[in-house]
PDB file of the backbone (N, CA, C, O) and the ligand in Angstrom, with CONECT records:
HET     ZN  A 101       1
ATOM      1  N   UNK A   1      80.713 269.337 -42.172  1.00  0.00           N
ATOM      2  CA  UNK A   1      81.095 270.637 -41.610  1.00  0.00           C
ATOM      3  C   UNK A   1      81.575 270.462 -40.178  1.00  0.00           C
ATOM      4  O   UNK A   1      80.898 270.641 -39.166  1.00  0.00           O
ATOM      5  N   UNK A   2      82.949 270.056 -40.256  1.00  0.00           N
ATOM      6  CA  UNK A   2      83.397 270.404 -38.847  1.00  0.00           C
ATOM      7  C   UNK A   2      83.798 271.286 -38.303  1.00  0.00           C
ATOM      8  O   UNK A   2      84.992 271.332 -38.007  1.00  0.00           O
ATOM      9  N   UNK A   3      82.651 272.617 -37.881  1.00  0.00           N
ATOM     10  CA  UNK A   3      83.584 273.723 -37.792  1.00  0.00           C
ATOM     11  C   UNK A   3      83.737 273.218 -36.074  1.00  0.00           C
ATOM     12  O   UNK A   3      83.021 272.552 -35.325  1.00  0.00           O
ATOM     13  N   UNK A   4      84.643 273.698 -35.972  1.00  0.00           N
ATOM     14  CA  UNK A   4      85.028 274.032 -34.295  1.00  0.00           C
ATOM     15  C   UNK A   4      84.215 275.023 -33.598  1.00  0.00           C
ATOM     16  O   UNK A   4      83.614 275.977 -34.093  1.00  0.00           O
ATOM     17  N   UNK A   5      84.288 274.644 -32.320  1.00  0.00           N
ATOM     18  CA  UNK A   5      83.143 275.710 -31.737  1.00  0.00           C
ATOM     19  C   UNK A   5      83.801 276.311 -31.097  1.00  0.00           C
ATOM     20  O   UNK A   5      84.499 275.994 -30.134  1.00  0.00           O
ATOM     21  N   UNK A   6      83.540 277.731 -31.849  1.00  0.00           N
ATOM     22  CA  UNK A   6      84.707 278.786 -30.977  1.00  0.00           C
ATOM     23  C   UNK A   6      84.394 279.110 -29.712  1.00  0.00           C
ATOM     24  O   UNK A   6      83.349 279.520 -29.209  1.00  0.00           O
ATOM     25  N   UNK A   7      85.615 278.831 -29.207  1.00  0.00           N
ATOM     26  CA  UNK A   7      85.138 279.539 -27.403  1.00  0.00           C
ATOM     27  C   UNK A   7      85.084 281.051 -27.580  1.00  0.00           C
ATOM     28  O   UNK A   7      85.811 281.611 -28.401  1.00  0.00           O
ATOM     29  N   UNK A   8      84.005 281.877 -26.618  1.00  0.00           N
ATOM     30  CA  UNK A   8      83.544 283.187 -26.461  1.00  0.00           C
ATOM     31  C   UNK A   8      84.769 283.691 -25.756  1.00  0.00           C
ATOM     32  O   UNK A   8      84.834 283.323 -24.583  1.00  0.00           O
ATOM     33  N   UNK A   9      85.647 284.360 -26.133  1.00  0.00           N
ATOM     34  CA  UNK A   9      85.678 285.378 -25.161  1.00  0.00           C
ATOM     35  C   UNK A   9      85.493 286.527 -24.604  1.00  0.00           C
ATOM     36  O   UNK A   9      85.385 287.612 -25.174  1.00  0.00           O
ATOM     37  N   UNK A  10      85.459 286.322 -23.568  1.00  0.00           N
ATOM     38  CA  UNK A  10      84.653 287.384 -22.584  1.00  0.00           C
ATOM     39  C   UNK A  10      85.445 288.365 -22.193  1.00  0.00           C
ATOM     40  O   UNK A  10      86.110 288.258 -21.163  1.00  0.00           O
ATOM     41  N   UNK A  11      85.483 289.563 -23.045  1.00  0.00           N
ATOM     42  CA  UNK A  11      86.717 290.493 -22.172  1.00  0.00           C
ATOM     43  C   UNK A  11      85.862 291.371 -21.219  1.00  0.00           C
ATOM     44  O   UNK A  11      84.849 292.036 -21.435  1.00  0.00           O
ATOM     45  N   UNK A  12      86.552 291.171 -20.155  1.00  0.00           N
ATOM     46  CA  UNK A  12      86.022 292.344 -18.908  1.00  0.00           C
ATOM     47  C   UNK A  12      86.860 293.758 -18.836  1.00  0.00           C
ATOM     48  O   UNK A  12      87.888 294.081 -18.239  1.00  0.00           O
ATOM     49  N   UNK A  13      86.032 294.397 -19.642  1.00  0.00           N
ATOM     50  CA  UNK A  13      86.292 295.922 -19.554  1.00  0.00           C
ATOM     51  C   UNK A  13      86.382 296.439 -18.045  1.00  0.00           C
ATOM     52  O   UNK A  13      85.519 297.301 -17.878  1.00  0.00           O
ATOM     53  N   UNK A  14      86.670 296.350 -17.600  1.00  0.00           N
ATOM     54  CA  UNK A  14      86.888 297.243 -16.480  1.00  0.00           C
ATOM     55  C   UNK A  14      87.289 298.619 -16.372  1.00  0.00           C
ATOM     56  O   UNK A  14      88.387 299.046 -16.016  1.00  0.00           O
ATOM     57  N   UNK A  15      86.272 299.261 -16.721  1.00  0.00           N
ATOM     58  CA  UNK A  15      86.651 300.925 -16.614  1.00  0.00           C
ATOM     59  C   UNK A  15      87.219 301.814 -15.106  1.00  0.00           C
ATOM     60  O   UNK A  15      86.629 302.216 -14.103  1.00  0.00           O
ATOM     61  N   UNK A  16      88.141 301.840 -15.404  1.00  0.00           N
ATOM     62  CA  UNK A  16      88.961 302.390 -14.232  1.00  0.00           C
ATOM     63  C   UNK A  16      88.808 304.030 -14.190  1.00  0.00           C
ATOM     64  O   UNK A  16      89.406 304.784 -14.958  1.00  0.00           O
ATOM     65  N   UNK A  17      88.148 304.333 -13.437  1.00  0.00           N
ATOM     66  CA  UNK A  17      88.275 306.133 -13.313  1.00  0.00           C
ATOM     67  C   UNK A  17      89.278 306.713 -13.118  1.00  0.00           C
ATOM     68  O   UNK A  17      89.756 306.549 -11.995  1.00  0.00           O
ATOM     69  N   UNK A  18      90.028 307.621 -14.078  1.00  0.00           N
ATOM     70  CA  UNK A  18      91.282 307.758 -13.630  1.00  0.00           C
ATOM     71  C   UNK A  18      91.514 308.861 -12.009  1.00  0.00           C
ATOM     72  O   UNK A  18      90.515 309.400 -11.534  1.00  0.00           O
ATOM     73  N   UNK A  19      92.148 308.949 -11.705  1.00  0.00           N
ATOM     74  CA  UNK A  19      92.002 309.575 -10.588  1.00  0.00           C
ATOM     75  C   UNK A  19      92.880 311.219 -10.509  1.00  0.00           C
ATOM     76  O   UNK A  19      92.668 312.248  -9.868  1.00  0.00           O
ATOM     77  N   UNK A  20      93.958 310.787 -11.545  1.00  0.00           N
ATOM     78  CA  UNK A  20      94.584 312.263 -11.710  1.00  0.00           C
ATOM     79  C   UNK A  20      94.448 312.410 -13.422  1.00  0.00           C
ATOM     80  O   UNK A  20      94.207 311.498 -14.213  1.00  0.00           O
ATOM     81  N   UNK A  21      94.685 313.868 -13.729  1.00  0.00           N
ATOM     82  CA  UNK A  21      94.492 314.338 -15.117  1.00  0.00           C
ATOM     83  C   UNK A  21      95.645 315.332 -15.248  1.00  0.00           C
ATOM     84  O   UNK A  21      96.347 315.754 -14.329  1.00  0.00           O
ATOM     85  N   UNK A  22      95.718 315.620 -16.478  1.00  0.00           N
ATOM     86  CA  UNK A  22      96.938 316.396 -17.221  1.00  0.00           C
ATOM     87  C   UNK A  22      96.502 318.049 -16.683  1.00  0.00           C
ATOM     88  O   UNK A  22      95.483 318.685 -16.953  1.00  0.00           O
ATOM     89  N   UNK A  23      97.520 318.390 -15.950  1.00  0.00           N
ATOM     90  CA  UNK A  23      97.139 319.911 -15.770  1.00  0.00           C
ATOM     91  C   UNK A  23      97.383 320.796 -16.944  1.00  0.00           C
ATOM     92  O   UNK A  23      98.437 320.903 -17.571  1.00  0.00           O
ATOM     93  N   UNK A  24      96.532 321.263 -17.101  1.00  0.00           N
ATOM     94  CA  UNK A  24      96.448 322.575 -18.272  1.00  0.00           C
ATOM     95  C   UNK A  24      97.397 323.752 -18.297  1.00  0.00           C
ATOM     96  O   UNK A  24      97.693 324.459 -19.260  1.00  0.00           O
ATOM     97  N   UNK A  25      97.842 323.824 -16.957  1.00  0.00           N
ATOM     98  CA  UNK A  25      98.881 325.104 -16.912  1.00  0.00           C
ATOM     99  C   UNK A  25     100.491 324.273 -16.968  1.00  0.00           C
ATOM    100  O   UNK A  25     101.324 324.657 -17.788  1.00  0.00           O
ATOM    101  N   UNK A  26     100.768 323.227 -16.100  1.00  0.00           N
ATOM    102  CA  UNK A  26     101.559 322.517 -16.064  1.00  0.00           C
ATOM    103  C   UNK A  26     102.511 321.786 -17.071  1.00  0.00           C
ATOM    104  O   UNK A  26     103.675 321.926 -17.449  1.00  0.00           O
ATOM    105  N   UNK A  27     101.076 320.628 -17.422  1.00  0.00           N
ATOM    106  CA  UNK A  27     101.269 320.022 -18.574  1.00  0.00           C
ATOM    107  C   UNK A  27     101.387 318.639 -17.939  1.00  0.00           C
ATOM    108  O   UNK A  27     101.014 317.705 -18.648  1.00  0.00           O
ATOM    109  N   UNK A  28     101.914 318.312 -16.534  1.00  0.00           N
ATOM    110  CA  UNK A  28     101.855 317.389 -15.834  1.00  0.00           C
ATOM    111  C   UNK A  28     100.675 316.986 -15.198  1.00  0.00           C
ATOM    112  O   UNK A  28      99.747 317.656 -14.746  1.00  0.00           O
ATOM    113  N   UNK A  29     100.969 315.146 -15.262  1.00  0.00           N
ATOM    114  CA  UNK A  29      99.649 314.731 -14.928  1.00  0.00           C
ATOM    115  C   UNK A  29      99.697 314.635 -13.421  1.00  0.00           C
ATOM    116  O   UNK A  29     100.217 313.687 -12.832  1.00  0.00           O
ATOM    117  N   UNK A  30      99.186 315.562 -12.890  1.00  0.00           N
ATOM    118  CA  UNK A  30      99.280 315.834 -11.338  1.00  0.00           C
ATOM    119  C   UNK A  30      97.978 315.757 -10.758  1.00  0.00           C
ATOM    120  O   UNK A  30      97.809 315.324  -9.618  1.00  0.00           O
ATOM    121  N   UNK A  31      96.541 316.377 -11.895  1.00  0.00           N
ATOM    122  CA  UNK A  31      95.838 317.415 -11.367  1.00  0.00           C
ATOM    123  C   UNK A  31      94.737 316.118 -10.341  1.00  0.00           C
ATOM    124  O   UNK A  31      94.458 315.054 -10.894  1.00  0.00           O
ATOM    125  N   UNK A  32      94.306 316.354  -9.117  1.00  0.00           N
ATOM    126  CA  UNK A  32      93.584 315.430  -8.701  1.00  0.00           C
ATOM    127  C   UNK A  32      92.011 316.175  -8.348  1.00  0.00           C
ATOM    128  O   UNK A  32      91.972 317.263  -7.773  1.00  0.00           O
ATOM    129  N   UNK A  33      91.249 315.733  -8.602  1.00  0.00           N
ATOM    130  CA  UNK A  33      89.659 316.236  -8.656  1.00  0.00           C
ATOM    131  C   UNK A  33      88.787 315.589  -6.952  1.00  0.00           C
ATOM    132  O   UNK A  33      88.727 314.504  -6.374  1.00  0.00           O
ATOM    133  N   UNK A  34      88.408 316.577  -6.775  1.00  0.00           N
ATOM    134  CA  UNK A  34      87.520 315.949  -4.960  1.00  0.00           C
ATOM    135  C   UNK A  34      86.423 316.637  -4.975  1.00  0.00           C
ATOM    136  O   UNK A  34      86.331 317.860  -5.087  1.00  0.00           O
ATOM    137  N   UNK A  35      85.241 315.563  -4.820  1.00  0.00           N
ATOM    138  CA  UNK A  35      84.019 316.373  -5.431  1.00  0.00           C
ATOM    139  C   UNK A  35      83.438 316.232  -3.910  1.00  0.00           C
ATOM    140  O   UNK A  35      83.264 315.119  -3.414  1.00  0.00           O
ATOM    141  N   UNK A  36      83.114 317.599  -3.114  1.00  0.00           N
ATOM    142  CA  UNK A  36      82.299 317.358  -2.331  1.00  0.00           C
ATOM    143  C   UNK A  36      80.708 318.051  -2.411  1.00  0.00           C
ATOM    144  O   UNK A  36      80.201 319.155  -2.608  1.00  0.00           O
ATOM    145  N   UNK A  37      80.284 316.634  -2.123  1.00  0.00           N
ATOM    146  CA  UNK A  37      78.834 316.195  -2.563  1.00  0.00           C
ATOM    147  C   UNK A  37      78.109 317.652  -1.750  1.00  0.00           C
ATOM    148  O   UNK A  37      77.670 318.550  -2.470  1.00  0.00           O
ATOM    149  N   UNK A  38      78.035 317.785  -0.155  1.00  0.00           N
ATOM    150  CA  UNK A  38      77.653 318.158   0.812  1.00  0.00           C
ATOM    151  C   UNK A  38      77.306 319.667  -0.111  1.00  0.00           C
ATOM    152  O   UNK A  38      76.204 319.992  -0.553  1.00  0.00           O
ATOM    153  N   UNK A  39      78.117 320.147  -0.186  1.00  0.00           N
ATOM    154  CA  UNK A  39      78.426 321.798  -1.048  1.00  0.00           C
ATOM    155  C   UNK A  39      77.865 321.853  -2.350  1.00  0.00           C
ATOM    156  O   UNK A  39      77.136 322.778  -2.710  1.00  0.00           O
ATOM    157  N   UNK A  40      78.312 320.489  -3.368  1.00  0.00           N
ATOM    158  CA  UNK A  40      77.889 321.062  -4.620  1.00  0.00           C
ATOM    159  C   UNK A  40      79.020 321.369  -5.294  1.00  0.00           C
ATOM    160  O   UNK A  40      78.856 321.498  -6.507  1.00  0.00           O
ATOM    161  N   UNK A  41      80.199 321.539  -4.855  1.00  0.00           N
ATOM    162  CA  UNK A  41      81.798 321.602  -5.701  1.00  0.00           C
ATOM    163  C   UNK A  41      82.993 320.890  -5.704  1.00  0.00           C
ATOM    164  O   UNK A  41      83.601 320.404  -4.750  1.00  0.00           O
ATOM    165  N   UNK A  42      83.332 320.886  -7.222  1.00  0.00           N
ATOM    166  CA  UNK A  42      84.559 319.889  -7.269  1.00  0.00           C
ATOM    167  C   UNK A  42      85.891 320.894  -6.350  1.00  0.00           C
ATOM    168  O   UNK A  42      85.780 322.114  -6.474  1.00  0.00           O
ATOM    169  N   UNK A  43      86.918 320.438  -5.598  1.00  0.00           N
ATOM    170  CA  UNK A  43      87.642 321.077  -5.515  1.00  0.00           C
ATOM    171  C   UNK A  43      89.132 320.524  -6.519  1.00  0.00           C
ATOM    172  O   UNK A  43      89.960 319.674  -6.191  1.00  0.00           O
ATOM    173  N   UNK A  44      89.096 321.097  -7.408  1.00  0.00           N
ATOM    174  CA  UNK A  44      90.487 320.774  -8.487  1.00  0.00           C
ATOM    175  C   UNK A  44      92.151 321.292  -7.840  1.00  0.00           C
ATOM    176  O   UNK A  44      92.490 322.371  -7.354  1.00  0.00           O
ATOM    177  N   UNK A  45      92.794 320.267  -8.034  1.00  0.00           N
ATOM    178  CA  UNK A  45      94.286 321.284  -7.298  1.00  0.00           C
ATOM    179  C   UNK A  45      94.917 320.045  -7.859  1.00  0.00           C
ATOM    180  O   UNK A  45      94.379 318.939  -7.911  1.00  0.00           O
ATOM    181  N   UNK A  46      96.075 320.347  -8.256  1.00  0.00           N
ATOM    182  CA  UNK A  46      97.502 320.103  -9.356  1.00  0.00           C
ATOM    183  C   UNK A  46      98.574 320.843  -8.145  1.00  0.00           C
ATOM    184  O   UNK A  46      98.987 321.871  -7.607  1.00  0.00           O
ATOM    185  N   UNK A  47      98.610 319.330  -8.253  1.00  0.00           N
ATOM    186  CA  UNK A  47      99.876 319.122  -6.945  1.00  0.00           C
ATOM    187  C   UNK A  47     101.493 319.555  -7.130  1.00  0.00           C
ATOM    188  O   UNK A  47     102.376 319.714  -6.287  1.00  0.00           O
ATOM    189  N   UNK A  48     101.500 319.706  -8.954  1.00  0.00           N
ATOM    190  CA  UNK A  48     102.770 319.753  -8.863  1.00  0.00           C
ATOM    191  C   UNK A  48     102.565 321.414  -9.125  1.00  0.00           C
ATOM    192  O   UNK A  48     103.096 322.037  -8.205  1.00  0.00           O
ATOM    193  N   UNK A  49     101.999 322.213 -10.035  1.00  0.00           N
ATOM    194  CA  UNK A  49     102.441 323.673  -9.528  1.00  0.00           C
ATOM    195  C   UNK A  49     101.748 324.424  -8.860  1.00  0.00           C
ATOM    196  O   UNK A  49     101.851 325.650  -8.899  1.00  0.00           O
ATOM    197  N   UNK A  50     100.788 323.669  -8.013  1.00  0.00           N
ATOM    198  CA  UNK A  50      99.852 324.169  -7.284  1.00  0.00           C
ATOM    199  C   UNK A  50      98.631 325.054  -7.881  1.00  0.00           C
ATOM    200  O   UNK A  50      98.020 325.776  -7.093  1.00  0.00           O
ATOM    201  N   UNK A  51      98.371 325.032  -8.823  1.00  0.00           N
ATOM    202  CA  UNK A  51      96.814 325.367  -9.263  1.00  0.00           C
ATOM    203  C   UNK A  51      95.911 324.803  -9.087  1.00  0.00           C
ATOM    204  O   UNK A  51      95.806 323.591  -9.275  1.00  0.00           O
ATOM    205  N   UNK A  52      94.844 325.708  -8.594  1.00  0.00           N
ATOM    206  CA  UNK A  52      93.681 324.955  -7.721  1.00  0.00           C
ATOM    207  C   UNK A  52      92.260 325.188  -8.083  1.00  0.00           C
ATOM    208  O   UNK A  52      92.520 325.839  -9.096  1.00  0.00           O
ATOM    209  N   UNK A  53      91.180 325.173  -8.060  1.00  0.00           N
ATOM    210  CA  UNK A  53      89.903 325.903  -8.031  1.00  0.00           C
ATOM    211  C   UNK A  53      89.058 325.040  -7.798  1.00  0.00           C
ATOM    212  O   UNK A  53      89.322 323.844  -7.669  1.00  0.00           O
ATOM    213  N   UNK A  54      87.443 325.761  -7.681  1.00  0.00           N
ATOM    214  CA  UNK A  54      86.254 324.770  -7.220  1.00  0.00           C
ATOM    215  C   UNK A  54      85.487 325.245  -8.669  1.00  0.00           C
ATOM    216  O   UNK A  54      85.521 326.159  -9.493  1.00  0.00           O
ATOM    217  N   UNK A  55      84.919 324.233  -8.445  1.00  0.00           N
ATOM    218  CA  UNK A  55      84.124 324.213  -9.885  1.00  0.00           C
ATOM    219  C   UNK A  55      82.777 323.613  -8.885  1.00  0.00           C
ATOM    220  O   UNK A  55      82.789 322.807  -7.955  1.00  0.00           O
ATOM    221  N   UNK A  56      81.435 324.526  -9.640  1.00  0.00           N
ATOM    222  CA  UNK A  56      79.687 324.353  -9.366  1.00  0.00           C
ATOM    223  C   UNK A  56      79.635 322.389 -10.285  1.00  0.00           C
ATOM    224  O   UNK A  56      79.471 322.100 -11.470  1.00  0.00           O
ATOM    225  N   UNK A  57      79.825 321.615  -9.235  1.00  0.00           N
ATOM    226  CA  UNK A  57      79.150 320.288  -9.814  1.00  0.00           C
ATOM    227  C   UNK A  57      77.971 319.857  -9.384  1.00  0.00           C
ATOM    228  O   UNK A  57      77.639 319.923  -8.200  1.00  0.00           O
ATOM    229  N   UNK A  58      76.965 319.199 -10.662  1.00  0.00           N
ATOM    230  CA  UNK A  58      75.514 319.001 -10.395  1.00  0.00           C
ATOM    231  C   UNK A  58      75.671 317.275  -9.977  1.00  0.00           C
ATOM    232  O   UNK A  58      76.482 316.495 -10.477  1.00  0.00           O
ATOM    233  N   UNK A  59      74.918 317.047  -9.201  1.00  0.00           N
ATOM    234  CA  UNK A  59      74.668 315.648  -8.534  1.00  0.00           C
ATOM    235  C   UNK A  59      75.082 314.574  -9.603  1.00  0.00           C
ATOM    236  O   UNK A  59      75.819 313.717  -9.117  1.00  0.00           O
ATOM    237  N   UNK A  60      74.789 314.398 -10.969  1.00  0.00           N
ATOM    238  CA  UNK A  60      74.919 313.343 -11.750  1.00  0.00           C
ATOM    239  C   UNK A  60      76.274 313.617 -12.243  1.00  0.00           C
ATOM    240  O   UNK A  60      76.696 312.790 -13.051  1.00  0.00           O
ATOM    241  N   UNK A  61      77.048 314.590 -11.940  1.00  0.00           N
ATOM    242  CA  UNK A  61      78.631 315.212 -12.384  1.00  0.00           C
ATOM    243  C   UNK A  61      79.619 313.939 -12.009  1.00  0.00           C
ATOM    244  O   UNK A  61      79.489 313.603 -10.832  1.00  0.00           O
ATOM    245  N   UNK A  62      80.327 313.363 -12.563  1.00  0.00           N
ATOM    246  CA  UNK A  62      81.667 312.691 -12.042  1.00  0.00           C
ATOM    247  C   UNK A  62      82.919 313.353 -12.235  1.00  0.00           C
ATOM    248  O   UNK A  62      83.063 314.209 -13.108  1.00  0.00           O
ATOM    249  N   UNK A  63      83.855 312.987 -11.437  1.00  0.00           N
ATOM    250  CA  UNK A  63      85.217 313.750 -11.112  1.00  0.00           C
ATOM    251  C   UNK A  63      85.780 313.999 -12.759  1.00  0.00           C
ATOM    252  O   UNK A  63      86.858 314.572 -12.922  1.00  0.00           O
ATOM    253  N   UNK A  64      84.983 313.533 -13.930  1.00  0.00           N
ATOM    254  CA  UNK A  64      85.718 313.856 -15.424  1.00  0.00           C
ATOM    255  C   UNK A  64      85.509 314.560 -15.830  1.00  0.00           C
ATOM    256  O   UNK A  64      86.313 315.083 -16.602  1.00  0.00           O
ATOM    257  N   UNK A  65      83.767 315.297 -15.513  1.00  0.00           N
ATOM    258  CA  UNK A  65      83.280 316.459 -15.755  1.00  0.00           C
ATOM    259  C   UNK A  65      83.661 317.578 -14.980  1.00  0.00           C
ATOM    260  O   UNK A  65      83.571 318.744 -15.363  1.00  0.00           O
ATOM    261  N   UNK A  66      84.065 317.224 -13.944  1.00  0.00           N
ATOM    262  CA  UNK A  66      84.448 318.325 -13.107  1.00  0.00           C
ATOM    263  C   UNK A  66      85.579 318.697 -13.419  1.00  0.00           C
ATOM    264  O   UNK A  66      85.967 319.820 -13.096  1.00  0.00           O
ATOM    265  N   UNK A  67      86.444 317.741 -14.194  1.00  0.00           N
ATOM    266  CA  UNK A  67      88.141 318.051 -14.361  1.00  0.00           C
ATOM    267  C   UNK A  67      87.448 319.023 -15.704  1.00  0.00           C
ATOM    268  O   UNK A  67      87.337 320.227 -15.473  1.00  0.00           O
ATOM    269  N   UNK A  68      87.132 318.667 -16.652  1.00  0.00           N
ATOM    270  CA  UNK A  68      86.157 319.080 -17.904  1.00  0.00           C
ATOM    271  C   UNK A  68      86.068 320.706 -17.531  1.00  0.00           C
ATOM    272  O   UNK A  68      86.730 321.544 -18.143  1.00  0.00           O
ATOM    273  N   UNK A  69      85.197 321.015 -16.492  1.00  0.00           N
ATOM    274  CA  UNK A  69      84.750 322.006 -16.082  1.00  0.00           C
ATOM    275  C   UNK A  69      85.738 322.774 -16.146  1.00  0.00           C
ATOM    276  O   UNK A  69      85.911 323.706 -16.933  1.00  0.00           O
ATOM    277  N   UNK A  70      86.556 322.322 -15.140  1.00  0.00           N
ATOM    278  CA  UNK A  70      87.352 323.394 -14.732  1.00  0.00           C
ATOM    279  C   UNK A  70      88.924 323.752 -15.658  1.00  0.00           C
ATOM    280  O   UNK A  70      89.676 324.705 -15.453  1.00  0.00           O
ATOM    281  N   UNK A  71      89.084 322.661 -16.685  1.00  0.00           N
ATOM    282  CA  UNK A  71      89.273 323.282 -17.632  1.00  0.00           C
ATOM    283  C   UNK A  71      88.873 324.187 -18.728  1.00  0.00           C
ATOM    284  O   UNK A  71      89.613 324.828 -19.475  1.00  0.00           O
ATOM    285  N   UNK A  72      87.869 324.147 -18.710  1.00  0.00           N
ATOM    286  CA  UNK A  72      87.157 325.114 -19.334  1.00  0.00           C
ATOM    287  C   UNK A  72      87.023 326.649 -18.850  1.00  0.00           C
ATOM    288  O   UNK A  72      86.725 327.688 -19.440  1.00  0.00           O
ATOM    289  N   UNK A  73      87.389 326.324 -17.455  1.00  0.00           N
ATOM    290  CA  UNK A  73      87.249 327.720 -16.053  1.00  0.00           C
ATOM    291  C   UNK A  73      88.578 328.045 -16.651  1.00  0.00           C
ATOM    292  O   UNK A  73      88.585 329.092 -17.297  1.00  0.00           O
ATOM    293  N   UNK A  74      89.692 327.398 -16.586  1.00  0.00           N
ATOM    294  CA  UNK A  74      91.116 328.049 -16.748  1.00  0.00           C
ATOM    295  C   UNK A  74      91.206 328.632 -18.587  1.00  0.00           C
ATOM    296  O   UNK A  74      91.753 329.725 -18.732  1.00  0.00           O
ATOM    297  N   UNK A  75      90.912 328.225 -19.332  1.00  0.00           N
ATOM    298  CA  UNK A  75      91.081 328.555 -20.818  1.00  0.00           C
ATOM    299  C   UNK A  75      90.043 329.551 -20.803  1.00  0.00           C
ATOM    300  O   UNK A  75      90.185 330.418 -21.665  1.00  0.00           O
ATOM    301  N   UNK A  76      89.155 329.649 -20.144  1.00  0.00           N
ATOM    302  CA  UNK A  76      88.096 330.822 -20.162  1.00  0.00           C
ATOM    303  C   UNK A  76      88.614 332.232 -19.686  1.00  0.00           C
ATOM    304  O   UNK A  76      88.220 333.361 -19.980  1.00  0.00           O
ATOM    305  N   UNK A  77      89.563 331.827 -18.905  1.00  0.00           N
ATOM    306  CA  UNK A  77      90.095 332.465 -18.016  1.00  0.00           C
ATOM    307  C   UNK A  77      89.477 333.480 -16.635  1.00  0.00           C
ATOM    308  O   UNK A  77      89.827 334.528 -16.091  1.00  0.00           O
ATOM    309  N   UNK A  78      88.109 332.238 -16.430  1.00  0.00           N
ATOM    310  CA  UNK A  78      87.300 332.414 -15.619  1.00  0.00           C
ATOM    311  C   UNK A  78      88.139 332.278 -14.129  1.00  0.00           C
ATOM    312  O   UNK A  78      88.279 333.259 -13.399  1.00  0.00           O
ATOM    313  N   UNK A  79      88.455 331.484 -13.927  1.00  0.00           N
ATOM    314  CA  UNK A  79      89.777 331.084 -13.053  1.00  0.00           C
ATOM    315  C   UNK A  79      90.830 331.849 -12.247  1.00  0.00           C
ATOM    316  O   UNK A  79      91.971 331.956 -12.696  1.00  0.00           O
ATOM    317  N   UNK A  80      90.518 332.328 -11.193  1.00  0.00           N
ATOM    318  CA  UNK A  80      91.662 333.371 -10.702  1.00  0.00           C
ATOM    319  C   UNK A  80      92.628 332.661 -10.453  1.00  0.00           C
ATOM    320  O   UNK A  80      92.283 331.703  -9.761  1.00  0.00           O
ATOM    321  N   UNK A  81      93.635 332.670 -10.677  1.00  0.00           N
ATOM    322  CA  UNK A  81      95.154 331.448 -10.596  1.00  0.00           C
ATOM    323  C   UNK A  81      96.134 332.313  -9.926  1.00  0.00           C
ATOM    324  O   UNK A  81      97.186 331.747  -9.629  1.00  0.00           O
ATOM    325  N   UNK A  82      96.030 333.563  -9.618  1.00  0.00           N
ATOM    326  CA  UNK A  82      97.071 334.333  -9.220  1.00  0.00           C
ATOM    327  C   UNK A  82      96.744 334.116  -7.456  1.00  0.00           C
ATOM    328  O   UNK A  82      97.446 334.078  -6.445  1.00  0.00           O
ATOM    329  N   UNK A  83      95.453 334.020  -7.722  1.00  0.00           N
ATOM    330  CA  UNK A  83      95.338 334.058  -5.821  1.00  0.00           C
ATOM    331  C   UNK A  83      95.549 332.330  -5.247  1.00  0.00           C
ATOM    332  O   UNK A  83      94.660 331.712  -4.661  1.00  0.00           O
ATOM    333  N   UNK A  84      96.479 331.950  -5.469  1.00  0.00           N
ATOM    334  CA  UNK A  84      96.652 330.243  -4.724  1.00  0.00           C
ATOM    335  C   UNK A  84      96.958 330.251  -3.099  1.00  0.00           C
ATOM    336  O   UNK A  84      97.966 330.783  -2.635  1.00  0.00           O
ATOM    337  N   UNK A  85      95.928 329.572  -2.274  1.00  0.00           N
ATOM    338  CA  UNK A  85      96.375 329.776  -1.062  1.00  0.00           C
ATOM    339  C   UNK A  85      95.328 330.572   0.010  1.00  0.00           C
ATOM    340  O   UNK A  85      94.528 331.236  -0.650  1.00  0.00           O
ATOM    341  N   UNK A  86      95.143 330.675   1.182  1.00  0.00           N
ATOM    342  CA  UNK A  86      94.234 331.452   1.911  1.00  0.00           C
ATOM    343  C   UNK A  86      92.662 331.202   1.497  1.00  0.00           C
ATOM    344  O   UNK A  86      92.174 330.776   0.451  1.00  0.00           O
ATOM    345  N   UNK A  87      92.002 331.678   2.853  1.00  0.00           N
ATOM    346  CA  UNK A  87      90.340 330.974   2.684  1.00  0.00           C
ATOM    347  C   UNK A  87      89.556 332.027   2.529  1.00  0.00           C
ATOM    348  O   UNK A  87      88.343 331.879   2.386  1.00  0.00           O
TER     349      UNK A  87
HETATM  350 ZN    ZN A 101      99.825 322.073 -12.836  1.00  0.00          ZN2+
END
């Protein structure tokens, strides 16, 4: 039995977080997610038609759940989208 000894390979998954996502109103992958920790909210905004919102993120939340979220805010139509702009 000569089998050959297979070499292992080792694939390194490297999971890359993506950093932008497909906007829901758009359709373009614009939308970029910024979670500030300090507050407790993602701030979501889609650069190309300017839709924006904050979404309530809990400490163990990453920027996928928060994109998650706040799609769920816009199809809910929880989401005020008419007011873009001003504090
Ligand atoms: Zn958009």
């Amino acid at each position: 039995m000569g089998r050959r000894r297979r070499r292992k390979v080792i694939k390194r998954v490297v999971r890359v977080l993506p950093k932008v996502f497909p906007c829901v109103l758009c359709g373009r992958r614009s939308v970029s997610v910024n979670i500030d920790k300090s507050r407790g909210i993602a701030i979501v905004v889609c650069s190309s038609c300017g839709a924006r919102g904050e979404v309530e993120v809990k400490p163990y939340m990453s920027i996928v759940d928060a994109y998650g979220a706040w799609t769920d805010m816009v199809y809910s139509g929880k989401l005020n989208l008419g007011e873009v702009g001003g504090s």
